[in-house]
C-alpha positions in Angstrom: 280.8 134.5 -29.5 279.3 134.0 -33.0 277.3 130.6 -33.0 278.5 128.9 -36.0 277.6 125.7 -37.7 279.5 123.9 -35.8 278.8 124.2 -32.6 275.2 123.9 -33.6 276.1 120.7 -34.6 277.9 119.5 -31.5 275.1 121.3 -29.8 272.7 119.0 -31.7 275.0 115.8 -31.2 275.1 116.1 -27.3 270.9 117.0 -27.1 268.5 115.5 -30.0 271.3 113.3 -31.5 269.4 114.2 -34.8 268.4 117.4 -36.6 265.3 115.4 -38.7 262.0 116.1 -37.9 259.9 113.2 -36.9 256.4 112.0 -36.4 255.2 109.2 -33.9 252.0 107.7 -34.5 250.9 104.3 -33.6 254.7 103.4 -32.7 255.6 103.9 -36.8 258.2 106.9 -37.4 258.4 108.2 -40.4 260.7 110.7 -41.7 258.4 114.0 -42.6 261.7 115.4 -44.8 262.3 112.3 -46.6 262.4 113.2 -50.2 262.0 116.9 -49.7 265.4 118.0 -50.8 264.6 121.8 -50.1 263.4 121.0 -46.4 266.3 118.3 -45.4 269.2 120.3 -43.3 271.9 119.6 -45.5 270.2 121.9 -48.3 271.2 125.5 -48.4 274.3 125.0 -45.9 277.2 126.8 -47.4 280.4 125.2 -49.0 283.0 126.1 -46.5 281.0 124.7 -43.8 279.8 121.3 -45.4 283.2 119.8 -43.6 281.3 119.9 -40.7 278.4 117.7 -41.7 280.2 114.4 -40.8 278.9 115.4 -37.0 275.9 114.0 -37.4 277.0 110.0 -38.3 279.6 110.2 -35.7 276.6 111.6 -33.4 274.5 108.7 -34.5 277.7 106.3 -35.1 278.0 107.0 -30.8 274.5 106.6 -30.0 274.2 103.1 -32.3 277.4 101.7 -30.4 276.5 102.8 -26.9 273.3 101.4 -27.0 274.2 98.4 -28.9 276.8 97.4 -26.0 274.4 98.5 -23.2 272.2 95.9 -25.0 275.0 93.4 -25.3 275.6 93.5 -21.4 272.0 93.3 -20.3 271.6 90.5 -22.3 274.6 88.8 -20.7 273.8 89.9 -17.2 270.1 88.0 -18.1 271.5 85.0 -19.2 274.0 84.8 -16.2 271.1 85.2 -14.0 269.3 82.7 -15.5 272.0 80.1 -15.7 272.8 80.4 -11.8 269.2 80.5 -10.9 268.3 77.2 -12.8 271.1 75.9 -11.7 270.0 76.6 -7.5 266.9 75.1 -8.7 268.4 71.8 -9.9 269.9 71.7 -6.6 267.0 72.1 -4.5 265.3 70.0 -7.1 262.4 73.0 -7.5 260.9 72.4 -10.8 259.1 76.4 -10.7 260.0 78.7 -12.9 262.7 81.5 -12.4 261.6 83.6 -9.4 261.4 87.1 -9.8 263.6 88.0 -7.6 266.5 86.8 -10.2 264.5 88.6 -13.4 267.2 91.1 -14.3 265.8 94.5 -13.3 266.9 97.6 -15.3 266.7 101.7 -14.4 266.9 104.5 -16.5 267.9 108.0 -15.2 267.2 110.4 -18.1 264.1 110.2 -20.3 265.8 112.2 -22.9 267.0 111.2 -26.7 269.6 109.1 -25.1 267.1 107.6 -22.9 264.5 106.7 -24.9 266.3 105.8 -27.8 268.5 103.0 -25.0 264.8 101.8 -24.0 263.5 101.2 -27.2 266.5 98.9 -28.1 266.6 97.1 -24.4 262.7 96.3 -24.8 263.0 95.1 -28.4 266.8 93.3 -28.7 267.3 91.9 -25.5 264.5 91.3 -24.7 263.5 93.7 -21.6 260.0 92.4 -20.7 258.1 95.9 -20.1 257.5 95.0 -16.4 261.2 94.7 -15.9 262.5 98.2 -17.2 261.7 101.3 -15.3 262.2 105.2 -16.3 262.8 108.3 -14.0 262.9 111.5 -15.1 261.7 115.1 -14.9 259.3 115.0 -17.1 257.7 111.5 -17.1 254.5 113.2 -18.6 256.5 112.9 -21.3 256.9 109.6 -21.8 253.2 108.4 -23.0 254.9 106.0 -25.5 256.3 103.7 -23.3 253.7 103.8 -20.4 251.3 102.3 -23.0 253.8 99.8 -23.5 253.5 99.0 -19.7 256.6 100.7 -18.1 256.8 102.6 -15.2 257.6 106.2 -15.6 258.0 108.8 -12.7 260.5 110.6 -11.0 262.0 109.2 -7.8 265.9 108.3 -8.5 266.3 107.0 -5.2 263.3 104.5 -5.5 264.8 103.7 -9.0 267.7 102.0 -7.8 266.8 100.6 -5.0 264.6 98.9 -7.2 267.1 97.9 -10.0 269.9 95.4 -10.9 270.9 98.1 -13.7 271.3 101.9 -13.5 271.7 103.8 -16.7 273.0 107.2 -16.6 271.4 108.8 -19.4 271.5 112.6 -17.7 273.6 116.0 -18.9 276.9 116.1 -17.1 276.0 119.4 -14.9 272.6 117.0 -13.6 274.6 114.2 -12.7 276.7 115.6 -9.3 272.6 116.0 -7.5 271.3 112.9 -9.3 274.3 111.0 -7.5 273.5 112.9 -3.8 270.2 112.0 -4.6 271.0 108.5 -5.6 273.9 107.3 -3.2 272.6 106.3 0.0 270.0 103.9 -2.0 272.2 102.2 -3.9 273.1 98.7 -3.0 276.5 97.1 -3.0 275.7 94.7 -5.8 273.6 97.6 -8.0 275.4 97.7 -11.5 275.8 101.5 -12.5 276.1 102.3 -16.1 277.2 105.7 -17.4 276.6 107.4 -20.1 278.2 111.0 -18.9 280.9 111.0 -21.1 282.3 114.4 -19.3 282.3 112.6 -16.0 285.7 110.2 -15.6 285.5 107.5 -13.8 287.0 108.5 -10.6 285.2 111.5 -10.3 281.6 109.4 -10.5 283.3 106.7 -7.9 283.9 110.0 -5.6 280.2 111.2 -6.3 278.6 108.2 -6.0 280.3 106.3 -3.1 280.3 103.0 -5.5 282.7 101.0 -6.8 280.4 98.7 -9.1 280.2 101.0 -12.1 280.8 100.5 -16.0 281.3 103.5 -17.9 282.5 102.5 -22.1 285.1 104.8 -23.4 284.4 105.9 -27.4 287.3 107.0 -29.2 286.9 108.9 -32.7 288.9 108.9 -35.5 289.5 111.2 -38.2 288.5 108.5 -40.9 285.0 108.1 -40.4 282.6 105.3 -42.8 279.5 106.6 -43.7 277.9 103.3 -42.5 275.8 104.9 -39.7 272.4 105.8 -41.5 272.2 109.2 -39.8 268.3 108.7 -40.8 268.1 105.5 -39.1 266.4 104.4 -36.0 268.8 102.7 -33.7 266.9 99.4 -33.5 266.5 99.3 -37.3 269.8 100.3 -37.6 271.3 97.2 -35.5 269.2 94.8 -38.2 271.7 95.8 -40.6 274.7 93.5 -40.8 277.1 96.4 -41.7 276.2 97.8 -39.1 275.7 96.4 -35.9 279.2 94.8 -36.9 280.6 97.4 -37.0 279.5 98.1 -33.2 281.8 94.7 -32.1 283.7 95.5 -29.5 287.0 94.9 -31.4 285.7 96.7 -34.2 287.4 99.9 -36.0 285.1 99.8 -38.8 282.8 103.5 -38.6 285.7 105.2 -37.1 284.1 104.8 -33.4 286.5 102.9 -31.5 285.4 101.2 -27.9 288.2 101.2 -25.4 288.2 97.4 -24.2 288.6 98.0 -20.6 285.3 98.1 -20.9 285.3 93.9 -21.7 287.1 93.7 -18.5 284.8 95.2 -16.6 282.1 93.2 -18.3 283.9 90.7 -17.0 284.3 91.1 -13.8 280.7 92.4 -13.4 279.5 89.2 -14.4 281.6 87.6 -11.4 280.4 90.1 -8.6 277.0 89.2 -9.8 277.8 85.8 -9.1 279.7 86.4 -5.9 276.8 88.4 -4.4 275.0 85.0 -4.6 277.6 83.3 -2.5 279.2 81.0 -5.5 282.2 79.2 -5.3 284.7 80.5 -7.6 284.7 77.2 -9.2 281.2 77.5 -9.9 281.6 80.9 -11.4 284.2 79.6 -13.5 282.0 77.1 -15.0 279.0 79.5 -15.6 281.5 81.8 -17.6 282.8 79.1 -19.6 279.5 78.4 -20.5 278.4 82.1 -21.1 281.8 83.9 -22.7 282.7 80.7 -24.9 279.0 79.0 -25.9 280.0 80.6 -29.7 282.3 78.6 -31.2 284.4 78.7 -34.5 285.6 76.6 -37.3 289.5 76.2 -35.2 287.5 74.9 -31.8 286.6 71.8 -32.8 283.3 69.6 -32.0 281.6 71.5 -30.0 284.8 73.8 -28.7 286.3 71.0 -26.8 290.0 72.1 -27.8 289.1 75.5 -26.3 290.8 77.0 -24.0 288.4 77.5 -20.5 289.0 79.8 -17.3 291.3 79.7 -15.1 291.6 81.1 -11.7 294.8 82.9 -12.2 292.9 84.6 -15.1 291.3 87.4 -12.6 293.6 87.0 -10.0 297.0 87.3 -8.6 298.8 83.8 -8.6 299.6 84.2 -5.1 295.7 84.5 -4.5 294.4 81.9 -6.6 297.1 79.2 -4.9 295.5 80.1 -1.4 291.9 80.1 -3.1 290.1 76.8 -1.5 287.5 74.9 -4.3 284.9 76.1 -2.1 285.7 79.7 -1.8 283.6 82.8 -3.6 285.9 85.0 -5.6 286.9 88.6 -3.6 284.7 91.7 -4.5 286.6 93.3 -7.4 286.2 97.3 -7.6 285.2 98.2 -11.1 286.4 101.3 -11.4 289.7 100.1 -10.6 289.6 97.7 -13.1 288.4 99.6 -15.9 291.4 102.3 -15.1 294.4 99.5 -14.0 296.2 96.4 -15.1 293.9 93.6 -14.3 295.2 89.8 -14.0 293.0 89.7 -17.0 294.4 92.2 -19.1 297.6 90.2 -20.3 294.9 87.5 -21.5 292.4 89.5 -23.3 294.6 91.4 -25.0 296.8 88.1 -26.3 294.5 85.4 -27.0 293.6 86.2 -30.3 291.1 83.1 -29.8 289.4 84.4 -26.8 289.2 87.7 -28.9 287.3 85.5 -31.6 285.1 83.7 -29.0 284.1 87.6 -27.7 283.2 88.3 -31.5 281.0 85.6 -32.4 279.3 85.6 -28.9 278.7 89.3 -29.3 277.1 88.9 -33.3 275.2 85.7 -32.3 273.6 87.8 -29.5 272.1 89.7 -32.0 271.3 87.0 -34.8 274.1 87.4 -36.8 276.4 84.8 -37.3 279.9 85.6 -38.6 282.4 83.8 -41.2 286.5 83.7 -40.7 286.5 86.3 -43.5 284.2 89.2 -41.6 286.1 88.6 -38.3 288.5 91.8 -37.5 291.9 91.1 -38.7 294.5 90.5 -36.0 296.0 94.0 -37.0 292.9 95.6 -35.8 292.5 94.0 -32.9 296.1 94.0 -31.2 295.8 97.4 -32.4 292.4 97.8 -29.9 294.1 96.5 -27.2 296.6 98.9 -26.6 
């Protein structure tokens, strides 16, 4: 079979993620082609297969989304952590700082492209503190860069995540089924496994894994893609740009990447087995996600959102369940994968509240220093559109 252009180039989009040479010295990159016309790949290609070139931004339009919502859900799982531990210590009346055992603790399986481009932006836009991130991979002698930055690199999976609060898959689909054998037995109920294996559904990793707590984000591309992406662009400078990284909102079409918003369920209800695992009252839970989800408010909320609308029970569960609920009670353990593939009690609300929808917006732009006016939000077309 003749090796055309184009399967080069999804070749190139599922491996490096970019066809530029680089240098790395003294943690500054700089592009060795930049200005070079007659080196850069684009120069020589033929006509007829120039149609092909819009590859590499949606390669890099994929990899700026997926690691800017990986970002976006470490930085609420820290938060959430933080909230309930200070919290317990108000309680108890302990004036110490945050143990460690409620620092958020992240993994990474895969020290590839993927990998290390998903640990530079953890370490430098959450913030990851070096001591909390880990790497394992099969070639950790690789991985000088960040081990002078302080983080653990080997390759022992199964210490990994015994370890972590976080997994990320960042492995080829034909390594995942050992890295799961491998993995399985270690993992704890409450363990948080993110996937990046695109090529592996959901209920096929719930099979391999034995684990119901996993997040896996669903990309859909359009034909109509924006050349907003920088294809040149690292992914942490690329998530400074305002364009940009709002483009990567979750109810978002701008790029022509769309994220399938199951995944905000399941962010969801992550955040509440989190909080469940530490024997919390649903009422208590309810109050750390008002806090969390709805701390961004807009111009239509009010002083200081007190016309907003706050969790309910009967938002994540059945009404029969929530009327049996006592004040006292934890919420049940919900499956993730379920939720991510089913109608949730939650899904009727996400998808109608068009001011829950804005709340989602802001809080996801303020995360990352931006803050939004009425005229950049996504226009209710676009998001009812989303939703579907």
């Amino acid at each position: 079979m003749e090796f055309s252009l184009a399967n080069w180039m999804c070749y190139k989009a599922t491996t490096t993620g970019s066809p530029f040479l680089r240098m790395r010295d003294a943690g500054l990159e700089m592009d060795m082609l930049e200005d070079l016309k007659s080196l850069q790949f684009e120069y020589g290609i033929q006509e007829e297969d120039r149609s092909w070139l819009y590859l590499l931004g949606r390669s890099h339009g994929l990899m700026i989304k997926a690691c800017a919502h990986a970002a976006f859900f470490c930085k609420l799982l820290r938060n959430l952590r933080e909230s309930f531990s200070k919290k317990s210590s108000q309680e108890k009346k302990i004036s110490e700082d945050i143990p460690d055992d409620d620092e958020l603790k992240v993994g990474i399986i895969g020290g590839g492209h993927l990998g290390k481009q998903l640990a530079h932006t953890l370490l430098q836009l959450v913030p990851i503190p070096a001591e909390s991130l880990r790497i394992s991979t099969r070639r950790p002698e690789a991985l000088g860069e960040f081990k002078k930055l302080g983080i653990q690199c080997f390759y022992r999976n199964s210490s990994l995540v015994q370890w972590a609060n976080v997994i990320f898959l960042c492995c080829l689909p034909s390594q995942l089924p050992n890295i799961c054998v491998e993995i399985q037995t270690s993992l704890e109920k409450a363990c948080i496994v993110y996937s990046f294996v695109a090529a592996i559904p959901i209920p096929r990793l719930k099979h391999l894994l034995n684990h119901t707590n996993i997040l896996r984000p669903q990309y859909q591309c359009v034909e109509d893609l924006d050349n907003i992406w920088g294809a040149n662009k690292e992914i942490t400078a690329a998530l400074q740009d305002p364009v940009i990284l709002q483009a990567t909102c979750p109810y978002s079409p701008a790029g022509g990447i769309i994220l399938n918003v199951k995944w905000l369920e399941g962010v969801f209800y992550a955040a509440i087995n989190t909080c469940t695992r530490k024997d919390m009252s649903h009422s208590q839970v309810l109050q750390l996600l008002n806090e969390l989800f709805l701390s961004v408010h807009f111009e239509t909320c009010g002083k200081d959102g007190a016309s907003c609308r706050k969790f309910q029970v009967q938002d994540f569960v059945s009404k029969a369940y929530a009327e049996n609920l006592s004040q006292k009670r934890p919420f049940p353990w919900f499956d993730l994968t379920a939720v991510q593939l089913k109608e949730t009690p939650f899904s009727q609300y996400l998808s109608n509240s068009t001011a829950l929808q804005d709340h989602l917006t802001h809080l996801y732009c303020d995360s990352f220093g931006i803050s939004l006016t009425k005229q950049q939000q996504p226009t209710e077309v676009s998001k009812g559109s989303l939703s579907q």
